[in-house]
TORKOL-4160 file (C-alpha; in steps of 0.2 Angstrom, whole numbers, padded with zeros to 4 digits, m for minus):
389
<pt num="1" X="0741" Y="0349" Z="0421"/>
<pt num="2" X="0755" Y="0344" Z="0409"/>
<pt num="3" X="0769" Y="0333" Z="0405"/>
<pt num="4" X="0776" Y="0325" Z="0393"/>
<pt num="5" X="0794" Y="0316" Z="0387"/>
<pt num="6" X="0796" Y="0307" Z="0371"/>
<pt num="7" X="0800" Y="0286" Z="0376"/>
<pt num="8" X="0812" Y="0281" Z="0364"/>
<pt num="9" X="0812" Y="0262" Z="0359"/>
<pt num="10" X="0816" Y="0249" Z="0374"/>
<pt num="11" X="0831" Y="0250" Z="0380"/>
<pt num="12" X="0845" Y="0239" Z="0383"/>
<pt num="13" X="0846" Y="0224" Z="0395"/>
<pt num="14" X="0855" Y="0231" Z="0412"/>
<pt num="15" X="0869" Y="0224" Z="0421"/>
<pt num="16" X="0869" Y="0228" Z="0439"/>
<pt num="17" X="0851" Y="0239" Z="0441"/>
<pt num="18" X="0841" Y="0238" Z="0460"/>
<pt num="19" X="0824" Y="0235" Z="0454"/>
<pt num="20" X="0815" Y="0235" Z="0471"/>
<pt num="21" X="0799" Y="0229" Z="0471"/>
<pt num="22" X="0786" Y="0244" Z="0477"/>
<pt num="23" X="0774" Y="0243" Z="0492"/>
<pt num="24" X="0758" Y="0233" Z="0490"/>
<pt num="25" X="0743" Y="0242" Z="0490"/>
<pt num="26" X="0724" Y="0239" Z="0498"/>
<pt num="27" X="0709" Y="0235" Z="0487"/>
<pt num="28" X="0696" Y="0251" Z="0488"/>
<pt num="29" X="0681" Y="0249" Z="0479"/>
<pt num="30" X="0676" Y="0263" Z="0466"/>
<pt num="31" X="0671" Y="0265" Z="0450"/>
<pt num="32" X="0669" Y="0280" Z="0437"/>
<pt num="33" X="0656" Y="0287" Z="0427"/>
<pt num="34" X="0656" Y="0272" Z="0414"/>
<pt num="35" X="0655" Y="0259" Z="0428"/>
<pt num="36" X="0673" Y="0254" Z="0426"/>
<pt num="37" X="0682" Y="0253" Z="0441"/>
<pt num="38" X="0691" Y="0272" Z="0442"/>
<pt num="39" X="0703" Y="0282" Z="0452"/>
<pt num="40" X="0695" Y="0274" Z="0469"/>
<pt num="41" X="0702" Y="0256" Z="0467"/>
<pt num="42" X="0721" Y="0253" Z="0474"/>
<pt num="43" X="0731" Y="0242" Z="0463"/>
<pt num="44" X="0748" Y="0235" Z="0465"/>
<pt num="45" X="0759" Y="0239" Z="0451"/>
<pt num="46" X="0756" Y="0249" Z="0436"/>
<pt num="47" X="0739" Y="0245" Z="0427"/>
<pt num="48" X="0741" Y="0239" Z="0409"/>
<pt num="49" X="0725" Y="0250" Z="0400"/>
<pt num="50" X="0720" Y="0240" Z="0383"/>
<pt num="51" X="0728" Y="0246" Z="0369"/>
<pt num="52" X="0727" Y="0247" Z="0349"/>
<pt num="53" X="0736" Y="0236" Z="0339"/>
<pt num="54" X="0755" Y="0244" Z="0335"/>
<pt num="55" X="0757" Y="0255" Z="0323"/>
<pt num="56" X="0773" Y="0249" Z="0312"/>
<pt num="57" X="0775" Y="0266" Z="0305"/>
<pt num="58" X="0779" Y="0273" Z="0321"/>
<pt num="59" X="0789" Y="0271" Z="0338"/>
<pt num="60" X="0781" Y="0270" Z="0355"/>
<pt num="61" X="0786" Y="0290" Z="0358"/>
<pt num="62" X="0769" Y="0298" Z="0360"/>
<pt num="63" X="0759" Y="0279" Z="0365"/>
<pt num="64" X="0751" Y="0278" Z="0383"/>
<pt num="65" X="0745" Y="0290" Z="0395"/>
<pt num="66" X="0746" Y="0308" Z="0392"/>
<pt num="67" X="0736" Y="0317" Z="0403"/>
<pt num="68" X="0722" Y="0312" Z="0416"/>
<pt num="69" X="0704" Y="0318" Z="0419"/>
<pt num="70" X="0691" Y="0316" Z="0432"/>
<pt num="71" X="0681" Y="0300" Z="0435"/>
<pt num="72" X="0695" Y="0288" Z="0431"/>
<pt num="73" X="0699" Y="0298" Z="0414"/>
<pt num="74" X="0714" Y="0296" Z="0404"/>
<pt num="75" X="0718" Y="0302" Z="0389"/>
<pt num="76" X="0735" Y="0299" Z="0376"/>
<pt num="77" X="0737" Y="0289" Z="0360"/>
<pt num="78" X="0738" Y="0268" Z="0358"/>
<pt num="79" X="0744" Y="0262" Z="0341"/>
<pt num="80" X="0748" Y="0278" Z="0335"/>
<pt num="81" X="0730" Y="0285" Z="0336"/>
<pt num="82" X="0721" Y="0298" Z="0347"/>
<pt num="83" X="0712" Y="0287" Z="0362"/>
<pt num="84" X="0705" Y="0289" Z="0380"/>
<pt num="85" X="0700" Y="0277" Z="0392"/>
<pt num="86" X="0687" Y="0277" Z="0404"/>
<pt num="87" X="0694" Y="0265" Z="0418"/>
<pt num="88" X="0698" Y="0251" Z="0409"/>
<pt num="89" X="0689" Y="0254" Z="0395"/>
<pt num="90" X="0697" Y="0260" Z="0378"/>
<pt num="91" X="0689" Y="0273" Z="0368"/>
<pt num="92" X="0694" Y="0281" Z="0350"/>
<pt num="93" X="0694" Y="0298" Z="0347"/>
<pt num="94" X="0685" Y="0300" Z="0330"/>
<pt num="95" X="0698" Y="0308" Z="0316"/>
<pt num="96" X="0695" Y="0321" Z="0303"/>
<pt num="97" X="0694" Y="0310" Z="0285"/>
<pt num="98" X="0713" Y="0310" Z="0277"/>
<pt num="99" X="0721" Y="0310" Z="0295"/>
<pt num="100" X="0727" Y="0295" Z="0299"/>
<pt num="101" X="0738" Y="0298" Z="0316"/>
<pt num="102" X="0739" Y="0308" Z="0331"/>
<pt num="103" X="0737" Y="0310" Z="0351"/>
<pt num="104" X="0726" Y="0318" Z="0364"/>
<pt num="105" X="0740" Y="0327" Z="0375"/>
<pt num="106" X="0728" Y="0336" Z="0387"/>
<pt num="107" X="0711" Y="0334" Z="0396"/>
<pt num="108" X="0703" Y="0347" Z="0411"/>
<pt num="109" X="0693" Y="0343" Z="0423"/>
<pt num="110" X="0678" Y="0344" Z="0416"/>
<pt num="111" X="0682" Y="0332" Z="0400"/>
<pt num="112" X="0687" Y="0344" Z="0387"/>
<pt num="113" X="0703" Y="0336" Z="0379"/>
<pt num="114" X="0717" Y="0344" Z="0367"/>
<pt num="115" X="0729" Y="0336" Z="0355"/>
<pt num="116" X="0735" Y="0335" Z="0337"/>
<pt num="117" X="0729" Y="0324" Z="0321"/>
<pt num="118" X="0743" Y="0324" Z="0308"/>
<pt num="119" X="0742" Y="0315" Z="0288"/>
<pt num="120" X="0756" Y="0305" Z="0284"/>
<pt num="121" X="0756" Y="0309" Z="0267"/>
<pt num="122" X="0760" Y="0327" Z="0266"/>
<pt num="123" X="0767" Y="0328" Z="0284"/>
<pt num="124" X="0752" Y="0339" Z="0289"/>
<pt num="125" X="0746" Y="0342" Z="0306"/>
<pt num="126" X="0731" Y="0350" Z="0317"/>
<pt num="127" X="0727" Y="0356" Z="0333"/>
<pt num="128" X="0709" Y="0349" Z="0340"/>
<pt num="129" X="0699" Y="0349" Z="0354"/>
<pt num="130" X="0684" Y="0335" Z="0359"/>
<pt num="131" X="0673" Y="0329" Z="0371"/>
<pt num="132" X="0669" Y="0314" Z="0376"/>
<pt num="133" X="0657" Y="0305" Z="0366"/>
<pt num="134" X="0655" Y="0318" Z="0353"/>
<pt num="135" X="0654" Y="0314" Z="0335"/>
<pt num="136" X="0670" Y="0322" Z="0328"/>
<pt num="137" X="0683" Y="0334" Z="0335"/>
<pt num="138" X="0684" Y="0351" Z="0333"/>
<pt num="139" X="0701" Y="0356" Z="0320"/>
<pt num="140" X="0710" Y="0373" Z="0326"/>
<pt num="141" X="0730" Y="0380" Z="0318"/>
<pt num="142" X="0729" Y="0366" Z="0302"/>
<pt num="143" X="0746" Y="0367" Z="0297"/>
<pt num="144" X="0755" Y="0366" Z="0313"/>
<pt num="145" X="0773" Y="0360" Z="0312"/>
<pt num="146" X="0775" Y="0344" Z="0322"/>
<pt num="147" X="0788" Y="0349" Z="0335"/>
<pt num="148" X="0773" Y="0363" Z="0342"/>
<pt num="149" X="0760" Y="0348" Z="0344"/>
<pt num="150" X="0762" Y="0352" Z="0361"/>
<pt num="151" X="0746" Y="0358" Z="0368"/>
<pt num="152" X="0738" Y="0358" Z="0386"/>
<pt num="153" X="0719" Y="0365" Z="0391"/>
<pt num="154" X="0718" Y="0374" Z="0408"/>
<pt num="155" X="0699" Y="0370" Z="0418"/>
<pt num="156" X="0691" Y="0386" Z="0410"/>
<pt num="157" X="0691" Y="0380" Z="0393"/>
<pt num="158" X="0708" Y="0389" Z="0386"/>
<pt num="159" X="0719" Y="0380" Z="0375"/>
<pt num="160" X="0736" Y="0385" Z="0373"/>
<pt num="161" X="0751" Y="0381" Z="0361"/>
<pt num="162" X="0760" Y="0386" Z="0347"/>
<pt num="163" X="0749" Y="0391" Z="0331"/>
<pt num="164" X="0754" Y="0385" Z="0313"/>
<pt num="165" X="0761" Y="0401" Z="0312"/>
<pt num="166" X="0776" Y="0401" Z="0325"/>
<pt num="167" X="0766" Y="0409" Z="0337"/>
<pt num="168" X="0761" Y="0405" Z="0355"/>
<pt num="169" X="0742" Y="0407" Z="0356"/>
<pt num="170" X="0727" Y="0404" Z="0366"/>
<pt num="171" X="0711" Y="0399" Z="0361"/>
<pt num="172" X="0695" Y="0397" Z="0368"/>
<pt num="173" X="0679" Y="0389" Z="0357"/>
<pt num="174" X="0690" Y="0387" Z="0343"/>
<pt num="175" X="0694" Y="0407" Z="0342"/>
<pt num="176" X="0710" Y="0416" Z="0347"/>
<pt num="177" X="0708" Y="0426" Z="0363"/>
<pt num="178" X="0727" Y="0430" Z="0366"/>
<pt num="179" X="0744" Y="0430" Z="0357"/>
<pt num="180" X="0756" Y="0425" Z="0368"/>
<pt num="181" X="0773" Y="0439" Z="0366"/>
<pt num="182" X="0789" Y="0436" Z="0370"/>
<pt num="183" X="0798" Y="0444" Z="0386"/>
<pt num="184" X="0798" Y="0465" Z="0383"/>
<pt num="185" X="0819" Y="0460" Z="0384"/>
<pt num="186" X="0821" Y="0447" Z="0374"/>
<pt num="187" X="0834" Y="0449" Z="0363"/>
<pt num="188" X="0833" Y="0447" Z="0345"/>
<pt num="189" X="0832" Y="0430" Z="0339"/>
<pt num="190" X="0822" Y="0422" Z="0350"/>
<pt num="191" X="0806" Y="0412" Z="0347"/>
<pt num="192" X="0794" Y="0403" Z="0356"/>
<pt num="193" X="0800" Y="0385" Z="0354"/>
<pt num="194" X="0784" Y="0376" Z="0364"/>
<pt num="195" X="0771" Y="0380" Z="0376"/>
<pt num="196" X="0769" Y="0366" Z="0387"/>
<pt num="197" X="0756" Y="0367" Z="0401"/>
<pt num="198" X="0742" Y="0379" Z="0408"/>
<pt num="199" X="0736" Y="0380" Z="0425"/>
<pt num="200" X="0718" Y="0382" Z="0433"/>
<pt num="201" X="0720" Y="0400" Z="0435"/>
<pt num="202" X="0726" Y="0402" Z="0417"/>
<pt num="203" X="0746" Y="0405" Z="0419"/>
<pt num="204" X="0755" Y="0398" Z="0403"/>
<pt num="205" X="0774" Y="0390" Z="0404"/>
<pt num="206" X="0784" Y="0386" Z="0390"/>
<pt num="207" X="0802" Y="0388" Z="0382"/>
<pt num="208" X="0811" Y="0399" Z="0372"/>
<pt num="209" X="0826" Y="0400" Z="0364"/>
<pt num="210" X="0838" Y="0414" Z="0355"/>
<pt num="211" X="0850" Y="0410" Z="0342"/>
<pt num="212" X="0857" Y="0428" Z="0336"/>
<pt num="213" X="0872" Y="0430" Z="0326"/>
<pt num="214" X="0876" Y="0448" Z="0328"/>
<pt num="215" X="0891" Y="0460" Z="0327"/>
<pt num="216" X="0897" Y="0455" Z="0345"/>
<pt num="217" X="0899" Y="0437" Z="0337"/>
<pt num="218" X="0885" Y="0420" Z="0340"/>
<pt num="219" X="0873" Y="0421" Z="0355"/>
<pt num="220" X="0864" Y="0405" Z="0359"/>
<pt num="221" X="0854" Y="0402" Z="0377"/>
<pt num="222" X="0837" Y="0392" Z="0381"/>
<pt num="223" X="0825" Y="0397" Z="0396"/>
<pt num="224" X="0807" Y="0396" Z="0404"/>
<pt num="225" X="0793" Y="0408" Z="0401"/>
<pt num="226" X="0779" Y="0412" Z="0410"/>
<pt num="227" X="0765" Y="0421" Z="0404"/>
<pt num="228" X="0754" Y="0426" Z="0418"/>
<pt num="229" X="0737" Y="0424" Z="0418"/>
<pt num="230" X="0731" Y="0443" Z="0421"/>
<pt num="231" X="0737" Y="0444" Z="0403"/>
<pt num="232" X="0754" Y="0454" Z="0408"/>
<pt num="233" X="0769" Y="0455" Z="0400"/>
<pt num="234" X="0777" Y="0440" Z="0400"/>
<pt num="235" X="0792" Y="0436" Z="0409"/>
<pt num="236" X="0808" Y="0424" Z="0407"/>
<pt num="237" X="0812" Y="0414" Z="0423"/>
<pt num="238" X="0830" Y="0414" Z="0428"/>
<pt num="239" X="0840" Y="0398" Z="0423"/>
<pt num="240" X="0847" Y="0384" Z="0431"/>
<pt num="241" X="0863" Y="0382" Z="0420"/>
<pt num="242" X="0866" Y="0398" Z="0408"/>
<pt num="243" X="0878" Y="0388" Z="0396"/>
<pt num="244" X="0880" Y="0385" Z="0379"/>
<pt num="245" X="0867" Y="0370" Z="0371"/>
<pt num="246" X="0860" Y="0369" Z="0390"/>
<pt num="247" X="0842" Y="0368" Z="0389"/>
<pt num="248" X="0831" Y="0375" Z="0404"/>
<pt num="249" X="0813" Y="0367" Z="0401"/>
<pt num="250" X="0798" Y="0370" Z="0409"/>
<pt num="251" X="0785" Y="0355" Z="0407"/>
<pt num="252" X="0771" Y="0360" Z="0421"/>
<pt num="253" X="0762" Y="0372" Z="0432"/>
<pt num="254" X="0752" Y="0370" Z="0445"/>
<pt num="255" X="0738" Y="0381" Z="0453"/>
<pt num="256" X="0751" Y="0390" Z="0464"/>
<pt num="257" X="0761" Y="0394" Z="0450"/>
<pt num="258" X="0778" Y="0381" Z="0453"/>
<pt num="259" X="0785" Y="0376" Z="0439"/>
<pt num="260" X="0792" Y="0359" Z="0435"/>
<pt num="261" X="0804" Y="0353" Z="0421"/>
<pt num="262" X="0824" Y="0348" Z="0418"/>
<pt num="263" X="0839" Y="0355" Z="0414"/>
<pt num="264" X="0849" Y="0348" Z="0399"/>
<pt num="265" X="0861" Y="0348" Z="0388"/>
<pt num="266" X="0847" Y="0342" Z="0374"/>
<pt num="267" X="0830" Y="0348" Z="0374"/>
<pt num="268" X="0824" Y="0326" Z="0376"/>
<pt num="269" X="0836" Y="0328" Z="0392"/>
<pt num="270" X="0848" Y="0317" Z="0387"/>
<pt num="271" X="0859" Y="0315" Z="0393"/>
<pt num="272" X="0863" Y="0323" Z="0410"/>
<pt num="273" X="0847" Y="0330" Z="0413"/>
<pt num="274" X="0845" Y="0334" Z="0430"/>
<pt num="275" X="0825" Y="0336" Z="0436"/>
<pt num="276" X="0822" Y="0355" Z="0440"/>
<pt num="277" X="0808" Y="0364" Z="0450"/>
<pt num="278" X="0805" Y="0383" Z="0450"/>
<pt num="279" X="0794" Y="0392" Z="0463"/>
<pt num="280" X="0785" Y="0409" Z="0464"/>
<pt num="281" X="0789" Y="0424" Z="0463"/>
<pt num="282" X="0804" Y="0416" Z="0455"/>
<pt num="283" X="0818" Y="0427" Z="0462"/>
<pt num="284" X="0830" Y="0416" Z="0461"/>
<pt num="285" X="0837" Y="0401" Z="0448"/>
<pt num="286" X="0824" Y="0386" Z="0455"/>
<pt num="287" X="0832" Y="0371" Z="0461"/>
<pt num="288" X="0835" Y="0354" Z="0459"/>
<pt num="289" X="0829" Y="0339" Z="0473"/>
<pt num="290" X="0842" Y="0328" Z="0463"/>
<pt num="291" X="0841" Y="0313" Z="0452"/>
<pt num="292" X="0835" Y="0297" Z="0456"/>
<pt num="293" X="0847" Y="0284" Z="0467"/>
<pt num="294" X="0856" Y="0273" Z="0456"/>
<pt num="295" X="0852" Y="0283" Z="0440"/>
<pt num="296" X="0861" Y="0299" Z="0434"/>
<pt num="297" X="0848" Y="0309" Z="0424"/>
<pt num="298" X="0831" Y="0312" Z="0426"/>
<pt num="299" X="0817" Y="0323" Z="0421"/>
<pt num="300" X="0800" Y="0331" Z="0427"/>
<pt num="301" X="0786" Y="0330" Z="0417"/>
<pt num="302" X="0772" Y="0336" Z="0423"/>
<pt num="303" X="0765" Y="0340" Z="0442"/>
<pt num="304" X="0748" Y="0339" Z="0451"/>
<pt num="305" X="0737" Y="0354" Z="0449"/>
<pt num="306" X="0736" Y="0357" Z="0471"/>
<pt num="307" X="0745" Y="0342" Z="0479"/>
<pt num="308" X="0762" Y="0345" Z="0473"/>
<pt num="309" X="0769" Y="0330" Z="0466"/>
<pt num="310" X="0778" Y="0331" Z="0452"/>
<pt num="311" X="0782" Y="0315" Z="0441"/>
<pt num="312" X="0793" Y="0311" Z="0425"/>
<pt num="313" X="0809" Y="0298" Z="0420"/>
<pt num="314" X="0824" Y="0294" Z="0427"/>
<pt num="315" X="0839" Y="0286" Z="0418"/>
<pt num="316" X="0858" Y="0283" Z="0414"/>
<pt num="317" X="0865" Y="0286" Z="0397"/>
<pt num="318" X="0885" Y="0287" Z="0400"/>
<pt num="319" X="0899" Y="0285" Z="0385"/>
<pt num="320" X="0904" Y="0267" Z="0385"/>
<pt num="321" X="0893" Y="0260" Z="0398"/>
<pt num="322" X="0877" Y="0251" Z="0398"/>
<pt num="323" X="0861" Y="0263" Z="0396"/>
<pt num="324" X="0850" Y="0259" Z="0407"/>
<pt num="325" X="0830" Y="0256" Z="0404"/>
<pt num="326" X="0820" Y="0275" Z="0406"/>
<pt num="327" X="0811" Y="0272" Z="0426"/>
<pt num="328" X="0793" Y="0283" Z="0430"/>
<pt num="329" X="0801" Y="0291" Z="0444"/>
<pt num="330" X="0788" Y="0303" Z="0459"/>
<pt num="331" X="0795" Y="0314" Z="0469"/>
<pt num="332" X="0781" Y="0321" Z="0485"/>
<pt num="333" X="0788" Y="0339" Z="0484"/>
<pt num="334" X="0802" Y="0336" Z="0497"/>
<pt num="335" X="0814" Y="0322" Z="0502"/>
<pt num="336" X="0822" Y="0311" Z="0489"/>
<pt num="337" X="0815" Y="0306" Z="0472"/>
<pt num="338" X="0808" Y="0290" Z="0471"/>
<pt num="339" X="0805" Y="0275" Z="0459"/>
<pt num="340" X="0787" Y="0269" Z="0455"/>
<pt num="341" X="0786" Y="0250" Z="0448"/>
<pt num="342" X="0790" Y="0245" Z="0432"/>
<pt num="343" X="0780" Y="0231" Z="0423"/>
<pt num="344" X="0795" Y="0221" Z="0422"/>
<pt num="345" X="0812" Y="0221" Z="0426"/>
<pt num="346" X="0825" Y="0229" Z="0416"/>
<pt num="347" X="0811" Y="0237" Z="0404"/>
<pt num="348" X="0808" Y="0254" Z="0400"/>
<pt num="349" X="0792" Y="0265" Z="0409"/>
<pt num="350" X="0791" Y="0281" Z="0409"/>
<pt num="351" X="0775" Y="0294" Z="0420"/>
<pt num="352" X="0769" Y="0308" Z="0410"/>
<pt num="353" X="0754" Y="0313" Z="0421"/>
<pt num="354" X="0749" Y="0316" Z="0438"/>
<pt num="355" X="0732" Y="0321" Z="0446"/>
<pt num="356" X="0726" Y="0326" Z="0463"/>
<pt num="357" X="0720" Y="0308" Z="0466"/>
<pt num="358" X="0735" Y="0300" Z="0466"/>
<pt num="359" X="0734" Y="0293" Z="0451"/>
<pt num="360" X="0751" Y="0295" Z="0437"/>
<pt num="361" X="0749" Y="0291" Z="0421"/>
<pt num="362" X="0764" Y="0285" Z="0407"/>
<pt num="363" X="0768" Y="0269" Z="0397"/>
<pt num="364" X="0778" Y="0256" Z="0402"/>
<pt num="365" X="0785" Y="0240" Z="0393"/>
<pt num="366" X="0782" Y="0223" Z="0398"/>
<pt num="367" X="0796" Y="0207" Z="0399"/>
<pt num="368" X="0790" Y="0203" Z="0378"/>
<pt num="369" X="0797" Y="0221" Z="0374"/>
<pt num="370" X="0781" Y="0227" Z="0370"/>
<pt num="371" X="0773" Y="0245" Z="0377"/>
<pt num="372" X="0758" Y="0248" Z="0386"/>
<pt num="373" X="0747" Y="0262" Z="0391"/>
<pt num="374" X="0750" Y="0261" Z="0410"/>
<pt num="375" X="0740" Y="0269" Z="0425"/>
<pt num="376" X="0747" Y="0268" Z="0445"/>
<pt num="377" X="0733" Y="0269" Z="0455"/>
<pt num="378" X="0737" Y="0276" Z="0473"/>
<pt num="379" X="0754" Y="0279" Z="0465"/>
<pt num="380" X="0762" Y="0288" Z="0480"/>
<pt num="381" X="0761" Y="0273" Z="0490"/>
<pt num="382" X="0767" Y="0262" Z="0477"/>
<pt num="383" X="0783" Y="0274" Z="0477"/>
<pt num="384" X="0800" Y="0267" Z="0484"/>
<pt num="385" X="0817" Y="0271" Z="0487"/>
<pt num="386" X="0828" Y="0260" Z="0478"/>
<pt num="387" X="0840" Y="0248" Z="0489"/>
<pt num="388" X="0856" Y="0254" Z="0493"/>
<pt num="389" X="0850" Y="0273" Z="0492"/>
């Protein structure tokens, strides 16, 4: 269930970039447990979701669509504040008194979401979890550093990330019910950097990286790890690029177990970032269905729980050329990467989510410059080839 990159401000106008319009779509009625029109309904084009006014403290890197959710679900953060929608309709997650910002970066299938609340004056932070409707959240690991607010929440309940503490943990009702080790052969160290996603069986992925500098001289390297869901030991998938400053990232699992990510030389993927798959039993290093046409780096994000499609952000960031804007980018799980429409031309939008229904969830920003929570409906018939791929 899982996805996420951070959206950095709009980018810079582009000389040169094939903005192919996507495939209409048809017109289905449907409509989700608020009476909204939902998952059912075909639209053309991303869908702007009503937003909260900007937040001038902060950038647009954790606004939009984080996650989606059954019966036209999304969840994410709009003006710098945890939100969801129902359909079209926008809904605010209550906050704990004294926090004043925050996202919901996860919700399962049957509503229960997950995310982080911080306090801008003292820089503090919080896991939570909330349902739907419910009067307040339920606060979990206060204290947690920023960089961890990663967090997903696998169908069962379980809600995994990285405690205030350094440690990757999973909780279920608000207690612990597993510390989640490092690989038996880790080498010294090495710490658990992020715990990204959780599928439904209840495998963990996240990253981890070893900077040790021991009698042999400095050793630095970055990698996926898996913790298996019958509570073994967990184990370090084998890299893509075993190089210096090269980050192997793991962002989502599905219920088969493939893994989905990038390969960078930063832990944002920029710049070449190459978009990274990695499939059970994992015997080998994964592999790559390449970048998107007409771009040079790309990332994935996040990948359906059964259907296998896998979404996230292409772009080009090359010394001394113009960079172009950040394009949501799906890729069906063979064959070529391919775009999905942006809300304008030459303006940055990027797909953090993906569900079963073909819906892909992200943010996008519109001809004024200004961002928006954004939902493709039918998103796999609204993605294209770029001309002249």
């Amino acid at each position: 269930m899982k996805r996420t990159l951070a959206v950095c401000a709009a980018a810079a106008a582009l000389a040169g970039l094939l903005t192919a319009a996507g495939p209409a779509v048809a017109q289905t009625p449907g409509a989700d447990a608020d009476g909204d029109s939902g998952a059912a309904r075909c639209t053309s084009g991303p869908t702007v979701l009503p937003s909260l006014p900007p937040d001038a403290r902060g950038g647009i890197s954790t606004e939009g669509v984080h996650d989606l959710g059954p019966r036209g679900l999304a969840v994410g953060a709009s003006g710098g504040l945890p939100v969801y929608w129902r359909g079209e309709r926008l809904h605010r997650v209550p906050l704990p008194e004294g926090y004043d910002e925050g996202a919901v970066r996860a919700v399962n299938r049957q509503g229960l979401m997950a995310g982080w609340v911080g306090r801008r004056s003292d820089g503090s932070t919080a896991l939570f979890s909330y349902r739907p409707g419910a009067a307040s959240v339920r606060l979990f690991s206060v204290g947690v550093a920023r960089a961890a607010s990663d967090v997903d929440v696998d169908d069962a309940g379980r809600i995994a990330a990285v405690d205030a503490d350094g440690t990757a943990k999973v909780w279920r009702d608000g207690n612990v019910t597993r510390v989640l080790a490092l690989p038996p052969d880790a080498g010294p160290g090495t710490v658990v950097t992020r715990v990204t996603a959780v599928n439904a069986r209840g495998d963990v992925i996240g990253a981890a990286e070893q900077a040790y500098d021991g009698p042999d001289g400095f050793t630095w390297s970055s990698f996926p790890v898996l913790w298996p869901a019958d509570g073994g030991p967990a184990r370090a998938l084998p890299v893509a690029r075993a190089e210096y400053l090269v980050h192997n990232m793991a962002e989502g699992i599905d219920d088969t177990g493939r893994v989905v990510g990038y390969v960078s030389v930063s832990d944002q993927f920029d710049p070449e970032g190459e978009p990274w798959t990695w499939t059970p039993p994992y015997q080998d290093h994964g592999s790559s269905p390449g970048v998107l046409a007409g771009q040079e780096e790309g990332e994935f994000g996040a990948i359906s729980p059964t259907t296998g499609v896998a979404v996230g952000t292409a772009t080009t960031h090359r010394e001394g050329a113009p960079v172009l804007p950040y394009q949501a980018q799906l890729w069906p799980g063979h064959g070529p990467v391919l775009a999905l429409p942006s809300l304008a031309a030459d303006r940055d939008a990027t797909a953090r989510a993906v569900s079963d229904d073909d819906r892909v969830g992200g943010v996008a920003v519109d001809a004024s410059w200004v961002a928006h929570p954004v939902v493709w409906t039918c998103a796999s018939r609204q993605a294209y080839a770029p001309q002249g791929s």
